[in-house]
KOLVO-372303 format. One record per residue: chain; residue number from 1; z, y, x of N, C-alpha, C in turn. Coordinates in Angstrom, 2 decimals. Layout:
REM KOLVO-372303
A|NUM|Z|Y|X|Z|Y|X|Z|Y|X
...
***
This chain:
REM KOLVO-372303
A|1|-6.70|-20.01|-13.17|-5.57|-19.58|-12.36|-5.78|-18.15|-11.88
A|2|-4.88|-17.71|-12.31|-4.84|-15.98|-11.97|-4.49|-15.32|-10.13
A|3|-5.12|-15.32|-9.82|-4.81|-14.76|-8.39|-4.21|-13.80|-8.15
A|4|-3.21|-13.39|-7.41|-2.07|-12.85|-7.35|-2.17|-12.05|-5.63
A|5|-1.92|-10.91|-5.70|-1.27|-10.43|-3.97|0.34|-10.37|-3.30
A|6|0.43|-10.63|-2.36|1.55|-10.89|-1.71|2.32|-9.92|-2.48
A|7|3.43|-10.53|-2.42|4.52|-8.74|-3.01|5.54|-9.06|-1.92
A|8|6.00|-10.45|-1.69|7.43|-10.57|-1.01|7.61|-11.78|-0.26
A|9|8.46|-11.15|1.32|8.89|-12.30|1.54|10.50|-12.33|2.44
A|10|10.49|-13.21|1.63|12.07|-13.43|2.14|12.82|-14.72|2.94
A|11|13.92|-14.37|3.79|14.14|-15.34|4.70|15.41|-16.34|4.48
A|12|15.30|-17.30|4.29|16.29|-18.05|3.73|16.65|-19.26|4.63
A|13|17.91|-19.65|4.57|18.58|-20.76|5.31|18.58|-22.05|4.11
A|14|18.66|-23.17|5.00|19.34|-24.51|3.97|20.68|-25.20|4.97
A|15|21.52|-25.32|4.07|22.97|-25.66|4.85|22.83|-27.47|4.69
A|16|23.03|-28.12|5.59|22.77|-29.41|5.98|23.58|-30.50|4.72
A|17|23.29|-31.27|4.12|24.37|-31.63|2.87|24.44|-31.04|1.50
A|18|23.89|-29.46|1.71|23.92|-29.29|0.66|22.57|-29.40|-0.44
A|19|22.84|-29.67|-1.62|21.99|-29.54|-2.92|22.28|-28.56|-3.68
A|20|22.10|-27.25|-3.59|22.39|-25.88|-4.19|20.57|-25.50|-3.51
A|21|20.63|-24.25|-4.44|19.52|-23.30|-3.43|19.81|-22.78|-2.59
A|22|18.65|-22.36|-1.20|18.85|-21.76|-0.22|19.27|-20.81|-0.38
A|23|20.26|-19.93|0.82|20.87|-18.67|0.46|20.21|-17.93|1.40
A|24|20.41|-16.43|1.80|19.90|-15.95|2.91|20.37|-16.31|4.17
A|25|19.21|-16.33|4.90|19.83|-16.58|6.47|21.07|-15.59|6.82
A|26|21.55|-15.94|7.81|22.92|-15.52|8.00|23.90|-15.77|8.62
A|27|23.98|-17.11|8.32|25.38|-17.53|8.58|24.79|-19.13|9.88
A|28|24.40|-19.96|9.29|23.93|-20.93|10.00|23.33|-20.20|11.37
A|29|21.98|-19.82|11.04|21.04|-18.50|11.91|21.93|-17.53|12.22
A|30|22.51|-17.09|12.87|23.02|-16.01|12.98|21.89|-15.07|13.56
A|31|21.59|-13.90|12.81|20.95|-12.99|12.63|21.35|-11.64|12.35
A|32|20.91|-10.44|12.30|21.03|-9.40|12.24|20.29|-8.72|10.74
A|33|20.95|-8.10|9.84|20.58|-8.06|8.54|19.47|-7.19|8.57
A|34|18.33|-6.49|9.72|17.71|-5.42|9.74|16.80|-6.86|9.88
A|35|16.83|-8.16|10.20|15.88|-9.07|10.39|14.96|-9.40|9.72
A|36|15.71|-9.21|7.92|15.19|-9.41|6.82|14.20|-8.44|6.42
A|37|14.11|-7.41|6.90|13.29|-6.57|6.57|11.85|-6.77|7.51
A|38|11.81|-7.72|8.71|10.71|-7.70|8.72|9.59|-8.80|7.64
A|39|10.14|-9.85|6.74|9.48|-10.41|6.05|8.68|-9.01|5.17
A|40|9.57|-8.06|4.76|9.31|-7.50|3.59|8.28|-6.34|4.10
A|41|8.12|-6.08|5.55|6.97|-4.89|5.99|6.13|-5.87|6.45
A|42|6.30|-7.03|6.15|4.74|-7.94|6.46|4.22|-8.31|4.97
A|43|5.27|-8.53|4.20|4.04|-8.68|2.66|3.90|-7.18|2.83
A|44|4.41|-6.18|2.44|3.44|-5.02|1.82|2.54|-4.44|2.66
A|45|2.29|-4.73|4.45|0.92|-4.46|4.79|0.27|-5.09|4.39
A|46|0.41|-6.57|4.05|-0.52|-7.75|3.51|-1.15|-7.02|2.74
A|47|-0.55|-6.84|1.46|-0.92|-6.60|0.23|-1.42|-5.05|-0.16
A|48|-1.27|-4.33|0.96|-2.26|-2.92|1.18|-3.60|-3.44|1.71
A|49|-3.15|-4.65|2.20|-4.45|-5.18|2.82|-5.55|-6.30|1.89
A|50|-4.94|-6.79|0.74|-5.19|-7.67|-0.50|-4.93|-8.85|0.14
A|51|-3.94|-9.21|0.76|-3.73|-10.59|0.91|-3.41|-11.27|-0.92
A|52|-4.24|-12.89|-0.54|-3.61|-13.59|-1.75|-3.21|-14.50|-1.58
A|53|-2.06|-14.90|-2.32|-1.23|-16.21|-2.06|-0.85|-16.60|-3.83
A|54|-2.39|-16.86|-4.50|-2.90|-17.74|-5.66|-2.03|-17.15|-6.60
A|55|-1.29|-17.96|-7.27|-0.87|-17.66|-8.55|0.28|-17.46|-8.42
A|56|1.13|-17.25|-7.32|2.40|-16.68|-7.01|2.25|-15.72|-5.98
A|57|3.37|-14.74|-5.90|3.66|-13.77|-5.28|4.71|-13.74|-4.13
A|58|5.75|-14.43|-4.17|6.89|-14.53|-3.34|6.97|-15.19|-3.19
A|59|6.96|-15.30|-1.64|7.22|-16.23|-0.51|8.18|-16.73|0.20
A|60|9.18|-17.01|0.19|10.47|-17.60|0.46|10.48|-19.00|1.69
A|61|10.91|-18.18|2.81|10.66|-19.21|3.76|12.19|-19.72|4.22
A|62|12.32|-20.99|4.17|13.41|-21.62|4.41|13.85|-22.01|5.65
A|63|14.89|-21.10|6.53|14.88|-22.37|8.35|15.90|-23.32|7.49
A|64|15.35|-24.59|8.12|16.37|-25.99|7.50|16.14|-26.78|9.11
A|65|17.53|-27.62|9.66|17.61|-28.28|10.66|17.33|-29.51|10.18
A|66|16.96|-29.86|9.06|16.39|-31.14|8.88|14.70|-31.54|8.80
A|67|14.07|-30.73|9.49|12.60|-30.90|9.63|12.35|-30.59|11.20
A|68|11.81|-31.22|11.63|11.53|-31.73|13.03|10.97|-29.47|13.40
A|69|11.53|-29.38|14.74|10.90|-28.01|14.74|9.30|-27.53|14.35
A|70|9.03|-26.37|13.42|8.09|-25.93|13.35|7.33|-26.50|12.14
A|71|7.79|-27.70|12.08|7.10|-28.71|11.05|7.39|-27.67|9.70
A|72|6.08|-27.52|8.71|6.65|-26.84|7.33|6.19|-27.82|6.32
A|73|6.96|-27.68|5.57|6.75|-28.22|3.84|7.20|-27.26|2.82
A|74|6.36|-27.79|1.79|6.16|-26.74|0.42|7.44|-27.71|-0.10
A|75|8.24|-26.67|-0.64|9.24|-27.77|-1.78|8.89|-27.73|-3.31
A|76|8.68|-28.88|-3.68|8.56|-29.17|-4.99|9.54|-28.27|-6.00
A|77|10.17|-27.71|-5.26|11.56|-26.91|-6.94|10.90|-25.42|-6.37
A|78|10.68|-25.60|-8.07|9.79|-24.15|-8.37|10.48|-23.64|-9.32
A|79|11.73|-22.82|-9.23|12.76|-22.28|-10.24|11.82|-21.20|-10.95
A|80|11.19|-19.86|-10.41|9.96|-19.17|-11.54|8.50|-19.50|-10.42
A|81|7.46|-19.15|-11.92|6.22|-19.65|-11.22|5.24|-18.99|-10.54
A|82|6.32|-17.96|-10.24|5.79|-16.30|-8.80|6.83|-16.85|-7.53
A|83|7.06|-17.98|-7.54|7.49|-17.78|-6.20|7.66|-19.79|-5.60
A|84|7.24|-19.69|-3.90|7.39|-20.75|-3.87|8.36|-20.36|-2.83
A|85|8.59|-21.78|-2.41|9.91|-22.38|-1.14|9.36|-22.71|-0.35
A|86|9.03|-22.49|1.27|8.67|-23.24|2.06|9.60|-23.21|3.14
A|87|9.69|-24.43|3.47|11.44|-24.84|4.36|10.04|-24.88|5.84
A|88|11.07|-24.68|7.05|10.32|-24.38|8.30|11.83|-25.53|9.15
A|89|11.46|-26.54|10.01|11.94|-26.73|10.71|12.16|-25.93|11.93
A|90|13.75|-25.74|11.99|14.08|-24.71|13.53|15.83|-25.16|13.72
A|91|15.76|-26.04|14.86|17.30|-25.86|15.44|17.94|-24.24|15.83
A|92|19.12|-24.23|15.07|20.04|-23.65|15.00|20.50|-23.16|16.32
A|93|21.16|-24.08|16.91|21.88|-24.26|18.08|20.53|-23.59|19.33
A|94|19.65|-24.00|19.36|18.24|-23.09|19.87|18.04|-21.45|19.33
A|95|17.54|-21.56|18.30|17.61|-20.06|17.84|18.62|-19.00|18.14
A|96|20.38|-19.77|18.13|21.76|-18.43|17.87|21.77|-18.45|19.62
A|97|20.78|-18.95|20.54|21.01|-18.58|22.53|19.92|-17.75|22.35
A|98|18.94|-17.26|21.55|18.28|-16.59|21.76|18.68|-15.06|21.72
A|99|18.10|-13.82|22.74|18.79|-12.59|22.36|18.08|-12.15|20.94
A|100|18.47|-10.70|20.23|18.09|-10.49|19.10|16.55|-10.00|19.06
A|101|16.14|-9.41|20.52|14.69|-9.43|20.28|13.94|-10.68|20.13
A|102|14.12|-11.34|20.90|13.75|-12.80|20.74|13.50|-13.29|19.27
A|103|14.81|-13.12|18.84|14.85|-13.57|17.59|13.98|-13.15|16.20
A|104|14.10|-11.82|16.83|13.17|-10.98|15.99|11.49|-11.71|16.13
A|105|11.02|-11.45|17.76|9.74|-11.99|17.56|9.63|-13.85|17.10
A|106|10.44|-14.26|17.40|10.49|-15.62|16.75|10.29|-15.72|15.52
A|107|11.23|-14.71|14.39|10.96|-14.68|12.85|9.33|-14.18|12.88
A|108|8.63|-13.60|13.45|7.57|-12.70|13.00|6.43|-13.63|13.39
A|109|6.76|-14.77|13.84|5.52|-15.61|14.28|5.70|-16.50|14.02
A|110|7.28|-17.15|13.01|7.31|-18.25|12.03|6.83|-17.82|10.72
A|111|6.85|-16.57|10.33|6.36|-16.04|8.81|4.69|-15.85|8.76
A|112|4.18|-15.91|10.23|2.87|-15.59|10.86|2.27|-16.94|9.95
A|113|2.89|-17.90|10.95|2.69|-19.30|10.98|2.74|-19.91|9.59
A|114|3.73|-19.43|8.69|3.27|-19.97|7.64|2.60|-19.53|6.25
A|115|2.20|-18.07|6.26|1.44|-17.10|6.04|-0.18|-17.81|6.35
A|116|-0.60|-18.53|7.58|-1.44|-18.88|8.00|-2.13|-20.16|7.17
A|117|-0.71|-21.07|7.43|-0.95|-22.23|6.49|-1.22|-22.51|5.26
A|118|-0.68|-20.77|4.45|-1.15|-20.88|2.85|-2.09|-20.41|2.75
A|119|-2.87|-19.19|3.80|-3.94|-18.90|3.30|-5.50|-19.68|2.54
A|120|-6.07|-18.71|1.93|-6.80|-19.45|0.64|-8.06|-19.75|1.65
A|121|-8.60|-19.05|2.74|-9.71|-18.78|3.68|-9.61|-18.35|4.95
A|122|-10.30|-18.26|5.78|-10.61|-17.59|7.14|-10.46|-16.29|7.08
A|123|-10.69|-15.54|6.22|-10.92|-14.25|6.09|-9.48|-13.72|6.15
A|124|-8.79|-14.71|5.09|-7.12|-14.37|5.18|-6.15|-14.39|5.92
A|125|-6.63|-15.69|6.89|-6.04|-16.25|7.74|-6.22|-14.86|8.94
A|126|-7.41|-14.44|9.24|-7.35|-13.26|10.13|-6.99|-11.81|10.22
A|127|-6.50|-11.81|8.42|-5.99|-10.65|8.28|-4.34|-11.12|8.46
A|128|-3.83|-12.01|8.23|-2.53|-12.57|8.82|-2.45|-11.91|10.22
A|129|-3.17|-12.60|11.55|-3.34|-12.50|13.17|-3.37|-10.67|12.87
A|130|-4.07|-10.51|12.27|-4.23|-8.60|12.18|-2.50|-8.01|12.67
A|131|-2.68|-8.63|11.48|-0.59|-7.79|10.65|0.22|-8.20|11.13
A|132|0.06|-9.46|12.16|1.40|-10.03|13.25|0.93|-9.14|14.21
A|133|-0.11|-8.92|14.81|-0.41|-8.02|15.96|0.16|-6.58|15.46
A|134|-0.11|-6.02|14.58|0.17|-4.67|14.16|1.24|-4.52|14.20
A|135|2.48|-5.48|13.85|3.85|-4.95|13.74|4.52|-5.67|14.61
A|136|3.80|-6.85|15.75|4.33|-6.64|17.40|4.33|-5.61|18.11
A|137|3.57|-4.86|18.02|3.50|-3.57|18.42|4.04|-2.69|17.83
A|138|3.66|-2.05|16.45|4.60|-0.88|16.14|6.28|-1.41|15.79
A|139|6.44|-2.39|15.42|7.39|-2.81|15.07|7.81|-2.37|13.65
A|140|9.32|-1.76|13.75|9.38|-1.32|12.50|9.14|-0.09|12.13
A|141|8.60|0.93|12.97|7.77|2.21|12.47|6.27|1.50|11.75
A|142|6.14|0.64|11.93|4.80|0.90|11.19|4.60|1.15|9.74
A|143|3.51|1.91|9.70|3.20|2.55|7.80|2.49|1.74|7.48
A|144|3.04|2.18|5.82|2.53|1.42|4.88|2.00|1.98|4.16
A|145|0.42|2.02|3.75|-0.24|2.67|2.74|0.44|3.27|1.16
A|146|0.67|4.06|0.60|1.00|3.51|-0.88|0.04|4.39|-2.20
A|147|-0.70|5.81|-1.81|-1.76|6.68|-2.33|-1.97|7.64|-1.55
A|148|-3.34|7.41|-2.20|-4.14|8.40|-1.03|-5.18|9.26|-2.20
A|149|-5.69|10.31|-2.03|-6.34|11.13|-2.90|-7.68|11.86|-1.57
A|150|-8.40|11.77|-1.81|-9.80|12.39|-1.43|-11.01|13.15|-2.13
A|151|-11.64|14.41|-1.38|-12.68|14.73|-1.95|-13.75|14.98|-0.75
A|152|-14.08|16.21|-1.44|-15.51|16.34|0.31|-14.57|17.17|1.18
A|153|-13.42|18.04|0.39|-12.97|18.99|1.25|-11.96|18.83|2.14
A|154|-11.40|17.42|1.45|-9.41|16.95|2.06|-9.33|15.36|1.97
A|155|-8.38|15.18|2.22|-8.05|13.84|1.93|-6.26|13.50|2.14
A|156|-5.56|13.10|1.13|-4.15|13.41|1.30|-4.02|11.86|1.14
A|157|-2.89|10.98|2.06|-2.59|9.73|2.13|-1.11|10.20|2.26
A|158|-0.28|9.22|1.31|1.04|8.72|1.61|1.29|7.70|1.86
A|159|2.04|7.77|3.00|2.51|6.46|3.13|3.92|6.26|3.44
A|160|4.49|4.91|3.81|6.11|4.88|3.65|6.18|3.81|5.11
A|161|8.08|3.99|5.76|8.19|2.81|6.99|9.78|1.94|6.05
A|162|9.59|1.31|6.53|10.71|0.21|5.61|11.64|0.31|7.02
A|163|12.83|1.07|6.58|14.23|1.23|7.58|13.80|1.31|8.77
A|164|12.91|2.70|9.65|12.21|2.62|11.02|13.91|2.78|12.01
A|165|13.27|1.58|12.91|14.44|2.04|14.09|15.96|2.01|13.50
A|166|16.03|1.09|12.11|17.66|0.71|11.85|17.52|2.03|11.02
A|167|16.93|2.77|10.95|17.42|4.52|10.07|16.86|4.15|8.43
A|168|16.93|5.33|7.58|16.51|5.21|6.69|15.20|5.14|6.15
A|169|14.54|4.66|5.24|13.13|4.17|4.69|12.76|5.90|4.84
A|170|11.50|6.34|5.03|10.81|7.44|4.99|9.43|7.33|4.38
A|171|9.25|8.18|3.63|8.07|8.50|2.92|6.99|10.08|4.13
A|172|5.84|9.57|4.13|4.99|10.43|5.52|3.46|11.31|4.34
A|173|3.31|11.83|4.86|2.14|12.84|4.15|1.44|12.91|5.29
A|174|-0.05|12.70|5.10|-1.13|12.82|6.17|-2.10|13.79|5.59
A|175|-2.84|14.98|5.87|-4.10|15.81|5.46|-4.39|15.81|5.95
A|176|-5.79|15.80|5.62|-6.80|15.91|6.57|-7.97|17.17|5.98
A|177|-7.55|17.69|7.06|-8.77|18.81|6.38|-10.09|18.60|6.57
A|178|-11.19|17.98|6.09|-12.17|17.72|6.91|-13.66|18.71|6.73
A|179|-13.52|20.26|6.56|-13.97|21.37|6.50|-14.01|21.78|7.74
A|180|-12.73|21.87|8.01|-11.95|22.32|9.58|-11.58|21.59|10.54
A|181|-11.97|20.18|9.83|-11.66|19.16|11.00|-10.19|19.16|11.80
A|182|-9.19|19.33|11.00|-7.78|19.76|11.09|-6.76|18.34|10.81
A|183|-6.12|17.51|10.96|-4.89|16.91|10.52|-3.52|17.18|10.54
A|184|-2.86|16.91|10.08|-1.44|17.16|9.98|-0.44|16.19|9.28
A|185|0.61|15.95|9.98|1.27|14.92|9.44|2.58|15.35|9.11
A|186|3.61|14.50|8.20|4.88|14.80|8.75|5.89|13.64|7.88
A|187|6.97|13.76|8.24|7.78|13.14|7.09|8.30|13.67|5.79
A|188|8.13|13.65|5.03|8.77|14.53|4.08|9.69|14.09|3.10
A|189|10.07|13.16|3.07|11.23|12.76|2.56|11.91|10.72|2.80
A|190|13.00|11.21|2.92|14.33|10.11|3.65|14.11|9.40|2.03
A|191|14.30|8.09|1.69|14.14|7.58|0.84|15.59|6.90|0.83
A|192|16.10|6.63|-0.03|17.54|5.65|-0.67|16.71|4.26|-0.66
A|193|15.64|3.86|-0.91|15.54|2.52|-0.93|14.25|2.77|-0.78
A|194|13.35|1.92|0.23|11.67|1.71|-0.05|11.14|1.88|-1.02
A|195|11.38|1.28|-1.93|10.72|0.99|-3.37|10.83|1.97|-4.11
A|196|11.61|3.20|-3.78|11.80|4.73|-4.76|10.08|5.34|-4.53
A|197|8.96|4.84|-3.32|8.13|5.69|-2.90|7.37|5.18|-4.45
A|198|7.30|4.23|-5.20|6.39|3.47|-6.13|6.36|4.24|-7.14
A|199|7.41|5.04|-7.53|8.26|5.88|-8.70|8.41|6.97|-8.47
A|200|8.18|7.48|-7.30|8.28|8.98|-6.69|7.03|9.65|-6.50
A|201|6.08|8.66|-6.36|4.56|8.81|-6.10|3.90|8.54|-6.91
A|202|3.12|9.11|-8.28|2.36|7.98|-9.13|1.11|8.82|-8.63
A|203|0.63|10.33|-8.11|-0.31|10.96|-8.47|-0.61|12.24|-7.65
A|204|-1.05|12.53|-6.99|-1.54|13.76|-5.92|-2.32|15.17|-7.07
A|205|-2.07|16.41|-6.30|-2.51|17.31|-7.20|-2.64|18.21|-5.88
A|206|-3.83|19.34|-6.05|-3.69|20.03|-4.99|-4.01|21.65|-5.92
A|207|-3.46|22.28|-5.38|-3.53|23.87|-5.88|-2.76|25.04|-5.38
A|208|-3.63|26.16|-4.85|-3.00|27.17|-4.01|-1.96|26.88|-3.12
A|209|-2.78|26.13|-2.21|-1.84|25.68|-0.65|-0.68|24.66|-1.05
A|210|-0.75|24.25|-1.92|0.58|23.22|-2.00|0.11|21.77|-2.80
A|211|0.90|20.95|-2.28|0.10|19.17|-2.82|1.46|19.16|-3.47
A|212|0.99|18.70|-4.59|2.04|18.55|-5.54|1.98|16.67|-5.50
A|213|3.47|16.11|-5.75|3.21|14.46|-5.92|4.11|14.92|-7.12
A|214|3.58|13.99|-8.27|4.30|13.54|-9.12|4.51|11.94|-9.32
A|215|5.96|11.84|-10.14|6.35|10.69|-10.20|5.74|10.23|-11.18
A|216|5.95|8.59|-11.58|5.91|8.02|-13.04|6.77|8.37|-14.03
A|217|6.57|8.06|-15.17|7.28|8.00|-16.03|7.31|6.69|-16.79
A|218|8.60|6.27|-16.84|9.29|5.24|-17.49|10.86|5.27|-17.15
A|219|11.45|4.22|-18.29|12.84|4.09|-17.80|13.23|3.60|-16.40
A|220|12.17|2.48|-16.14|12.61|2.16|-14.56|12.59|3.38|-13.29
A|221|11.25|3.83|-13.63|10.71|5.02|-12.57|12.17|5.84|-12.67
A|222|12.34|6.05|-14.11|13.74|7.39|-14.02|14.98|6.80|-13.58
A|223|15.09|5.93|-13.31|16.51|4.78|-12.57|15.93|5.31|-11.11
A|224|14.50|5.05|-10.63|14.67|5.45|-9.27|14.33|7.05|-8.52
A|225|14.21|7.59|-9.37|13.81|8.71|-9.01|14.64|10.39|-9.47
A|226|16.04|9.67|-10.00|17.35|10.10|-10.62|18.31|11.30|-9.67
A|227|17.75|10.83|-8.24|18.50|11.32|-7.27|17.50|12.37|-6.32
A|228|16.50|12.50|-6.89|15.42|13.34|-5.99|14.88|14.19|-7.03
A|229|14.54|15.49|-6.30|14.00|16.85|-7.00|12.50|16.25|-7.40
A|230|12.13|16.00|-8.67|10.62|15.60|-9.01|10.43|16.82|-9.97
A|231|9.05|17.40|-9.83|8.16|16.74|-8.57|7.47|17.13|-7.14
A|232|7.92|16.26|-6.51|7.73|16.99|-4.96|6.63|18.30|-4.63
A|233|7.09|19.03|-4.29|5.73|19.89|-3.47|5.64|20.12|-2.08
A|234|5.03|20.23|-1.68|4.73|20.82|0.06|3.17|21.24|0.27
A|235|3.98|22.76|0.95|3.14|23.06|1.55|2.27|23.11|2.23
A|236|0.38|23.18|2.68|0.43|22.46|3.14|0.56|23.01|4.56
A|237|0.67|24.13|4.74|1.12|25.05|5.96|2.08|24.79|6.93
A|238|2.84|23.94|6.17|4.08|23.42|6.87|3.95|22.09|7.47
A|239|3.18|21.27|7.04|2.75|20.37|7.45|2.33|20.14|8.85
A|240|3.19|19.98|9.55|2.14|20.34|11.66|1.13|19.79|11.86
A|241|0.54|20.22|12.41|-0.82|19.95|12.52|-0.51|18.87|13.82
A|242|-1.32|17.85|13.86|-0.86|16.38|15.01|-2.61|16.38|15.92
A|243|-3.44|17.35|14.99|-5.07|16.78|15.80|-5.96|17.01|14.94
A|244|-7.28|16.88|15.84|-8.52|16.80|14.87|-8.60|15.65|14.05
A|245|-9.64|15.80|13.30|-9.51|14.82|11.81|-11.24|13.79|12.62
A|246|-10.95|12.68|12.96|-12.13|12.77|13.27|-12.42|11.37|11.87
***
């Protein structure tokens, strides 16, 4: 069995009566569509972090009012074999009196909770408690690793926030000068969708004051990277300096 890292997770309702697949929460749950995005900035810290969840990848958590609250079960219908179903008992009528922060930390400590229950070990299980703590706090500014390039003289990390503060996905540049013991951060580019940073970023280059990123190449990469000047440069002068590099 091939072991696999988190890639995804997504939040899904079951409508009482019915025998169809779950759809997205929504309608039963009444929720706020920025909700869904916190499943998806908890797999990809996971999985900057190597979470594994075995021989599947996507995680699909079900609220259904037919399981006693909190109670979870794995469902037997396994439509592909990267992704399972796990239905979470949660009254409805409880959840839609809650305000939307509420609701918010409620989703982030039912995906906690069952994140917990699949883990393979202890080790996993506490990098779970990590990544619920990390994004109780930052919320949805928090970064996400995606390449980083180092030598003795620098060290350049990109990273990305999945829709910070309701705004658009942003891609961040960190240097570190560590000669001069210098950092500098910034944003440097508004992204159309998270997932453009995968295709926008394959590769760091540094030469006469400027970090060059280049993209991938493929047909997919060129579907996402169609709408942006590749390949990025910045200066690194421009870059503000935020502190020492310690």
């Amino acid at each position: 069995m091939k072991e696999k890292k988190i890639l995804d997770i997504r939040l899904f309702e079951e409508i009482e009566g019915s025998k169809s697949l779950p759809h997205y929460a929504g309608k039963s749950y009444q929720i706020e569509n920025e909700v869904h995005s916190i499943g998806t900035r908890f797999a990809r810290k996971l999985r900057e972090q190597g979470f594994i969840t075995r021989e599947f990848d996507h995680v699909y958590i079900v609220l259904t009012p037919l399981l006693e609250e909190q109670v979870i079960m794995e469902s037997e219908r396994r439509p592909e074999k990267w992704m399972r179903y796990f239905y979470v008992g949660v009254s409805a009528s409880s959840f839609n009196c809650k305000t939307n922060l509420e609701k918010e930390e409620y989703i982030l400590q039912l995906i906690s909770t069952v994140l917990k229950k699949i883990s393979i070990n202890e080790a996993q299980m506490r990098l779970v408690s990590d990544i619920y703590y990390l994004l109780l706090t930052s919320g949805s500014e928090i970064e996400i690793t995606h390449l980083s390039k180092g030598t003795s003289k620098y060290k350049v990390t990109i990273t990305y926030q999945i829709r910070p503060l309701h705004k658009q996905s942003t891609a961040i540049i960190e240097y570190h000068d560590l000669m001069n013991n210098v950092r500098r951060k910034s944003v440097f580019l508004e992204l159309h969708m998270y997932e453009d940073i995968y295709f926008l970023a394959s590769s760091i280059t540094l030469k006469d004051g400027l970090v060059c990123i280049k993209p991938r190449t493929s047909q997919t990469a060129n579907y996402h990277i169609k709408s942006y000047e590749t390949p990025i440069f910045i200066p690194i002068n421009d870059i503000p300096i935020i502190g020492p590099s310690f």
